[in-house]
N, C-alpha and C positions, 0 to 999 in steps of 0.2 A: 681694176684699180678702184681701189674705193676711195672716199670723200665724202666729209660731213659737211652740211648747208646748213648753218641757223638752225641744229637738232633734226636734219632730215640724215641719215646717213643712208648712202648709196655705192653699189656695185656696180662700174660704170665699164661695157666693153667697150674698148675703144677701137679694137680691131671691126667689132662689128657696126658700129659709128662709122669709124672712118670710111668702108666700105659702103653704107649706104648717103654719104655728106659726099660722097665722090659722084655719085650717081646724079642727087641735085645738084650737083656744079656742072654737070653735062650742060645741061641747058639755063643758063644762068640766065632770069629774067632781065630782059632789055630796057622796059620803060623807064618815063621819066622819073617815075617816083622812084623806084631801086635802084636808079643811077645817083638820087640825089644821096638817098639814104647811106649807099658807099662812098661817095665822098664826103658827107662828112663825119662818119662812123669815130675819126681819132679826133678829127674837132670836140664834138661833143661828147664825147664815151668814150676816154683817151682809157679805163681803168676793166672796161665791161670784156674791149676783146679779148684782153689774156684772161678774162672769167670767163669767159665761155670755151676757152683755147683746151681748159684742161678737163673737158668734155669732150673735146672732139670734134668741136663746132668751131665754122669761122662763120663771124658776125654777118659780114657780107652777101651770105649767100644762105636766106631762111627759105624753110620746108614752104613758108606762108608769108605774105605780108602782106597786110593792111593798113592804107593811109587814109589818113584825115586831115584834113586839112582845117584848119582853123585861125583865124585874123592872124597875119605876121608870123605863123610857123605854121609846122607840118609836124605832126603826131602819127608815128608810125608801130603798129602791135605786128610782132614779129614769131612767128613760132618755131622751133628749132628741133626737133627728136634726136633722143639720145637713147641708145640700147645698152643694159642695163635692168637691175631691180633695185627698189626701193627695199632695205632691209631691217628698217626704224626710221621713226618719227612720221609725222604728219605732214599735210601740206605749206608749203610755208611762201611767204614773198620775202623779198628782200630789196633795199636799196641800193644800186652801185648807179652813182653817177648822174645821180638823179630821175632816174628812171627802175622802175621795177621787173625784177626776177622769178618770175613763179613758177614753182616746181609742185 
């Protein structure tokens, strides 16, 4: 499936995605912080899940995630793998939702 990001254009399997995003959902981490981060993924990132959806990826359930914690929120960097080639453009970030994308 291909899809362009912001001049990156990519060749995205999603068969091969799906089969390895099903493996990390086997053991979906427990704690507090990835409990908190699922609920409230549509509160505050009501527009990012269907961004990520047409990867192959659900929000919920990252390859990685690290929180921070800082005065009155939680700041959490999340990594997600997607199989696939890059076939043009560069690396790029993007905005959704007020939080950044980088590919």
């Amino acid at each position: 499936m291909f899809l362009k990001v912001d001049g990156l254009e990519v060749d995205i399997d999603l068969d091969a995605t799906m089969i390895h995003r099903s493996k990390e959902g086997e053991n979906p981490c427990d704690c507090a912080y990835c409990r908190n981060f699922a609920a409230s993924i549509d509160k505050y990132y009501p527009n990012l899940r269907g961004f990520l959806a047409q990867f192959g990826v659900d929000i919920a359930i990252p390859d990685e995630s690290m929180p921070f914690d800082r005065p009155k929120e939680m700041w959490y960097e999340n990594v997600y793998s997607v199989c696939g080639r890059i076939l043009s453009g560069d690396e790029t970030t993007i905005q959704i939702d007020g939080t950044e994308v980088y590919f």
